[in-house]
C-alpha positions, 0 to 999 in steps of 0.5 A: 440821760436819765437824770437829765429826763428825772429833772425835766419831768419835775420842772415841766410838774412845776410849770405845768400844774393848773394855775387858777386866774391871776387874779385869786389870791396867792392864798388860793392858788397855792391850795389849788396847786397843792390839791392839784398835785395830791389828786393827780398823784398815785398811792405809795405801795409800801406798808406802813406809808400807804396812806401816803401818795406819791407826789415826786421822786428824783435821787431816791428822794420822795416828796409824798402827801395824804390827806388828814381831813378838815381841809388839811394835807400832811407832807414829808420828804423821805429818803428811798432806801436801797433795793426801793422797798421802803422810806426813812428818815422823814421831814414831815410837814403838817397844816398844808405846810407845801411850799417848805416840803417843796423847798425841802424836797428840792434840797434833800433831792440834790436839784439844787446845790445847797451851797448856792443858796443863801439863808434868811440872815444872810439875805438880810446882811446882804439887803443891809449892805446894798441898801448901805452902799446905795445911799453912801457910796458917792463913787457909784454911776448910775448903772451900778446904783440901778443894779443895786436897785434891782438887787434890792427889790430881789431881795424884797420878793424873796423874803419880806422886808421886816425881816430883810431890814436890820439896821445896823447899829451906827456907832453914835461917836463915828457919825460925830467925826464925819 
């Protein structure tokens, strides 16, 4: 039940977090979030990371930030040792670098199993494959082509296509014989 509770929290700090108008750029809402959540956050007591405010903990992990001035925030995900009286081993996040100490908070914490995760070159074997399948596979109805589509459009707003599109290479011979 406590876990349960943990998770809840983080998901309803997420969700709930002031979100400037859809119509400022993502840019935008991104560094309010972030301020959002460095202000409404509390100061570590332990020495030697005091500057630090504690963003959140779940499974003795730490997401945790201070500010470095000229506009710019430094975060890191540290693990919380045993008996609670200190961090260690850190992943530090500098230039307001929010989004990859989420993402590896998240991680790190176990609130997402990293095994049902793809990484960047695996999304772009699998964008690669659909985008193959969607044009040759003759044998497709029309549902499974929509599928497709919309698998490729999800794979499109997760990471960008110039990075998603790696043709492979076609052997030159093979397109001869067809």
């Amino acid at each position: 039940m406590h876990t349960f509770k943990r998770t809840a929290q983080f998901i309803t700090l997420l969700i709930e977090t002031p979100r400037l108008p859809a119509e400022f750029p993502v840019s935008s809402q991104k560094i309010w979030e972030m301020e959002q959540a460095y202000r409404q956050a509390p100061h570590l007591e332990w020495s030697g990371v005091n500057s630090y405010k504690k963003i959140l903990q779940y499974n003795q992990h730490l997401l945790a930030a201070r500010y470095d001035g000229n506009g710019h925030f430094r975060f890191v995900t540290w693990q919380v040792n045993f008996d609670q009286t200190g961090v260690t081993l850190g992943h530090y996040f500098y230039r307001n670098e929010y989004e990859q100490a989420k993402e590896d908070f998240i991680q790190r914490s176990g609130l997402v199993d990293e095994r049902k995760l793809f990484s960047k070159e695996q999304l772009s074997l699998l964008y690669s494959a659909l985008l193959y399948s969607s044009f040759h596979d003759v044998n497709l109805d029309y549902s499974e082509k929509q599928e497709i589509d919309r698998l490729i459009r999800q794979i499109e707003t997760i990471t960008p296509v110039s990075q998603a599109v790696q043709q492979p290479e076609l052997d030159p011979e093979l397109d001869n014989e067809r």
